[in-house]
N, C-alpha and C positions, 0 to 999 in steps of 0.2 A: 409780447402782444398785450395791447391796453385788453381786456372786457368787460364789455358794460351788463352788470346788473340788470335781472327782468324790473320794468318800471312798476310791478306789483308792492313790490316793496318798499316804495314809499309812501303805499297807504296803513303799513303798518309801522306803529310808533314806536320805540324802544318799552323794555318794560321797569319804569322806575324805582319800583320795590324791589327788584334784584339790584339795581345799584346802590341802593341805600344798604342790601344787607352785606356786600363787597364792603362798603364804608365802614361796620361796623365787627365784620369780619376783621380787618386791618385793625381796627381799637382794640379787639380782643388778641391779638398778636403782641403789642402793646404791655400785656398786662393789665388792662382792663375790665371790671367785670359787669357785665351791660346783661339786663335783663331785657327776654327777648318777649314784644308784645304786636310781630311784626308781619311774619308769615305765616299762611293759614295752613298749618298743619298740626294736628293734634297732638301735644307731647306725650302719649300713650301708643304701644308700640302694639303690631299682633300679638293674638293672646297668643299662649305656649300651643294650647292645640292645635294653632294655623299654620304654627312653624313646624311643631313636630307633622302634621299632614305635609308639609312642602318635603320633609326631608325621610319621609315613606316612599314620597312618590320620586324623589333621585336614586330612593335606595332600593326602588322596583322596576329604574330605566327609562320611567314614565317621561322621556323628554322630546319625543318626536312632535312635530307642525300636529296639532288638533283641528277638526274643522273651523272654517274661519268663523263660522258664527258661533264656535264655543263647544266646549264639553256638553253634550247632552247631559250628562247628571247636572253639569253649572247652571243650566237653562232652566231644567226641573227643579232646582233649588230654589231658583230665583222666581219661577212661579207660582211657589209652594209659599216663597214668603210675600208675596204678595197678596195671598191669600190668607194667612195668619194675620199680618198685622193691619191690612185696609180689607178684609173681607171682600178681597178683587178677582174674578175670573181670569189671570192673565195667561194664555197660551204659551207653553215655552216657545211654539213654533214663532212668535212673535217679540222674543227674546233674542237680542246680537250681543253675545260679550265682547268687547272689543279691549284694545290697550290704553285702559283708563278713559275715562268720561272725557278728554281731549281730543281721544280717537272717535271717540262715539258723535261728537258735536262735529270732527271733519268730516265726516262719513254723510252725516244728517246734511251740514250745507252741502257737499257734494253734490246728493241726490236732490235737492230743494230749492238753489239758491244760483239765479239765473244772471249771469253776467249785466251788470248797468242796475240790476234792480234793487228796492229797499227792502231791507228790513229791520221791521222800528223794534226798539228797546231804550230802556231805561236808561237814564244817563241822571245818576249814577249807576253804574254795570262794570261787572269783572272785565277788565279790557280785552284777556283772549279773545270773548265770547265776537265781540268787534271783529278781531282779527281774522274767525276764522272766517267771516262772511267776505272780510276782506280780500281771504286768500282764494279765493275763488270767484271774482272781483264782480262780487254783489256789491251793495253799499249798506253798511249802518248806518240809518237814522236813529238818533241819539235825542232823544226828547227827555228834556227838563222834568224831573218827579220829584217835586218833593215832599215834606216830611206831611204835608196835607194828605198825599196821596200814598201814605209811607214806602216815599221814594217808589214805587211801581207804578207801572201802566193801568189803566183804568178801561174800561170798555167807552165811556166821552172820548178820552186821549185816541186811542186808538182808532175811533170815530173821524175825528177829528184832525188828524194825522194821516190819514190814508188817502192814497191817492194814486192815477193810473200808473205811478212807476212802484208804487208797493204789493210787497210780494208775500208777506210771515212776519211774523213776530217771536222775538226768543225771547224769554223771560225766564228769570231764574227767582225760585221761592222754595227754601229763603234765599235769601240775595247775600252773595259775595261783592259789595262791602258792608252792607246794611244790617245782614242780619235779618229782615222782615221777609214774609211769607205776606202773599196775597192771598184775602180772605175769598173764602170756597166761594162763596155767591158772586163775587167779581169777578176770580178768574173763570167759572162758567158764563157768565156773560159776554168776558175778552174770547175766549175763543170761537162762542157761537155767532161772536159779529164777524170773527177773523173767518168764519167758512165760510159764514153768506157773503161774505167780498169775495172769496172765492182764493184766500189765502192757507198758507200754512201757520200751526202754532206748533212752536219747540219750547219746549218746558225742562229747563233746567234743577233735578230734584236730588242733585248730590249732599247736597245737607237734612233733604226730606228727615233722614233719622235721626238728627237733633233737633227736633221740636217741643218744645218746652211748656208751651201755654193752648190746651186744647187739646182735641183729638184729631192725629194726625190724617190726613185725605192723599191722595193724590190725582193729577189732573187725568189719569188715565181713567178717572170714576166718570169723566164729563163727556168724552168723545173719543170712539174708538180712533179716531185720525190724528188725534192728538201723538206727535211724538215727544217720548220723554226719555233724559239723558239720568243717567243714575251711576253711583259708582263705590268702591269698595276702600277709595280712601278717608271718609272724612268718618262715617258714622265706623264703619268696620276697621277705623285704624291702619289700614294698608298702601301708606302715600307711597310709598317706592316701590311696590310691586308693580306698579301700572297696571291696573284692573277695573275697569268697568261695562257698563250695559248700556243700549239701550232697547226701547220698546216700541214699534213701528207698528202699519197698519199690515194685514198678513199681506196685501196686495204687490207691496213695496218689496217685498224680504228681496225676493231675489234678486233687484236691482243692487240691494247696501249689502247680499252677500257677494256680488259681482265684484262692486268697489274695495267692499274688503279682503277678497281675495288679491286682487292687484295692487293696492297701495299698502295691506300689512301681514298678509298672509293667514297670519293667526296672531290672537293674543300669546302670551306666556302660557306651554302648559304646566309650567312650574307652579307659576301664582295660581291657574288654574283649579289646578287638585288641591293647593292651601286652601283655597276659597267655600270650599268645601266644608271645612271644619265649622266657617263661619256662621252658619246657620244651625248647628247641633244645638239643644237646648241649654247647653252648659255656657255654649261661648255666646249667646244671646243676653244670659243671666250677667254677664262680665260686662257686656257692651248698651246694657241698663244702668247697671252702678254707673260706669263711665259719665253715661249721659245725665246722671242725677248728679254729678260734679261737676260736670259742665255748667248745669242750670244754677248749683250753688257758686260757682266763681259769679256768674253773669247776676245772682242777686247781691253779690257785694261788690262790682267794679262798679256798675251803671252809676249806684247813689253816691258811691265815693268820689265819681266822676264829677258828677252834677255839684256835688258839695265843692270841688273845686273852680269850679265856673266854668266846666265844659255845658257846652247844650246839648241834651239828645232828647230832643223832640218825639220819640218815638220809642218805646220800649223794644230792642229788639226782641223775635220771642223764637229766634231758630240760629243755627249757627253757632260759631263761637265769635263774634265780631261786634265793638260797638263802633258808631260810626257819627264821631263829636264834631260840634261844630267850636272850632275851636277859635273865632274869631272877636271874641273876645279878649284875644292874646295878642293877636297878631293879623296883618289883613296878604299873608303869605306863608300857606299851610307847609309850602316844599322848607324854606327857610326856618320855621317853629321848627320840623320833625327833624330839622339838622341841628339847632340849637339842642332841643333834647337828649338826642344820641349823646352829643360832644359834651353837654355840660351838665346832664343828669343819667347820663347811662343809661336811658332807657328806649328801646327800639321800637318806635312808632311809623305809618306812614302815613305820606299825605293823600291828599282825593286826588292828586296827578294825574292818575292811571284810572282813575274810573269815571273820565268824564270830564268836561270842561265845566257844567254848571254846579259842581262844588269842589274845582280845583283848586282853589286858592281861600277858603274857607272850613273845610271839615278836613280831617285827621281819620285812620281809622286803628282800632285798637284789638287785638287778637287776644284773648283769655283763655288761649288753649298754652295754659302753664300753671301752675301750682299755686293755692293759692296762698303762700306764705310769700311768694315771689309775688304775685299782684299785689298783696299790703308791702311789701318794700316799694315794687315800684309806685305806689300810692304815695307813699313816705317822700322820695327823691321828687316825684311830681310839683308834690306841695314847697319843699325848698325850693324848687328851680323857679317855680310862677310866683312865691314872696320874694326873691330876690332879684328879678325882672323891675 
């Protein structure tokens, strides 16, 4: 029997950067040794105390369904440090752990994101973020930002852009490809125009704890409706546990603990109880250094970038990502980041995936690797574009 596919799924697009790293996968089969500058995942793993907490809690039985919206101790940690590090009242009651910051963003359009309607974001943007409005067959409106407006929505754009079929805005700061964070007083602006239209704002701050330039905010200081996605892999190191949060208005809870009990029951209580550890003062101490070597790769790629004739318009100042414009080189960003792999080993991607209006002109580049491996691949860079 033929069956046909629900038609939802062709408004989602494959995802590029997974076939590039398949590509590069097979070189390294090969015998090749390719430096990886590709996927945003931090080459630093949980510290020892998060794994020794995971492996208390198998070796106390600790593995039964949790409630869906999370360990109460997780909840009260995670309100405790929101109060440490932005001096925020955040309620645990207003706290959902969910399974990673992907569950937290389907959960949010679930509840948010109304069949036929927009909701505008940045283009450039993480493509999931598209997807997931997709999958619950809102529309992403995808507006042009660029490095003027360092690549983010503006409270004009949003202005400007809106209209009777829009519905929210998701914005991520810092931005997954860009690296850049929207300054406090803009995004207060963007969201107090997005209520008076009578919209939702989803604020994407899984990078929030690598911030590098300033003191760090987040947008839950500007409106308690503001919902905000946050998560335990990027600044806490824990990409494969799938662990994250987010933070809703108290009105809402029971609807996204509804959702989350029917679509995932509960997060991991394994990753759960590791999660734990990550807030002690010792493993915060650990995941400061971290971020001080983050900031020191990101002051030696950028210029070394730029000395080779990459563009970046824009100092990223969060993240680990720079995001070049590489047209200088070439006026087809998918075809450079193949040339690359193939004939300088080194694993870059293109703007493919984050948007049509720097598909074919910016690259972007991941500094979550060591940086004796970013001066190689520095090194291979500059052969490959002098012999071009």
């Amino acid at each position: 029997m033929h069956q046909n596919l629900a038609a939802r799924l062709d408004n989602i697009a494959p995802f590029h950067v997974m076939e590039l790293m398949k590509m590069a996968a097979e070189l390294e089969k090969q015998g090749r040794h390719l430096i990886h500058m590709g996927i945003g995942e931090p080459d630093f793993t949980a510290p020892q105390a998060v794994i020794d907490a995971a492996a208390k809690a198998m070796a106390a039985g600790r593995l039964q369904y949790t409630s869906a919206l999370g360990l109460p101790a997780l909840r009260t940690a995670i309100s405790q440090h929101y109060r440490d590090v932005f001096d925020l009242d955040v309620p645990a009651s207003r706290i959902i752990v969910t399974a990673g910051a992907s569950a937290a963003l389907l959960l949010a359009c679930a509840a948010l994101v109304e069949p036929g309607r927009a909701v505008l974001m940045p283009d450039p943007c993480y493509p999931c973020n598209r997807h997931f409005v997709a999958a619950f067959e809102g529309r992403a409106k995808l507006i042009a930002s660029g490095p003027d407006h360092r690549f983010q929505l503006t409270e004009e754009i949003v202005r400007q852009q809106w209209d009777e079929r829009s519905s929210g805005v998701l914005l991520a700061s810092p931005s997954n490809p860009t690296g850049t964070s929207i300054e406090h007083e803009e995004l207060g602006k963007i969201v107090a125009a997005v209520k008076e239209l009578g919209g939702f704002s989803i604020v994407d701050e899984i990078y929030q704890g690598l911030t590098y330039d300033g003191e760090p905010f987040s947008a839950l200081s500007l409106d308690e409706d503001v919902v905000v996605i946050n998560s335990f892999s990027k600044y806490f190191n824990m990409t494969g546990w799938r662990l994250g949060w987010l933070v809703v208005p108290e009105r809402i809870v029971p609807a996204l603990e509804k959702l989350a009990q029917n679509l995932f029951i509960c997060p991991s209580s394994i990753a759960q109880y590791a999660a734990l550890a990550c807030f002690e003062p010792a493993t915060i101490a650990i995941y400061e250094e971290r971020k001080a070597e983050f900031k020191r790769r990101r002051d030696y790629i950028v210029p070394a970038l730029r000395e080779l004739g990459f563009g970046i318009p824009v100092m990223p100042d969060g993240a680990f990502y720079v995001y070049a414009d590489c047209s200088k080189f070439t006026d087809n960003a998918d075809t450079f980041a193949k040339q690359v792999l193939n004939e300088a080993g080194v694993v870059i991607v293109p703007g493919l995936d984050f948007g049509p209006a720097t598909a074919t002109s910016y690259v972007r580049l991941s500094y979550a690797n060591s940086l004796e491996n970013l001066q190689e691949a520095v090194t291979r860079l500059k052969k490959f574009l002098a012999d071009r």
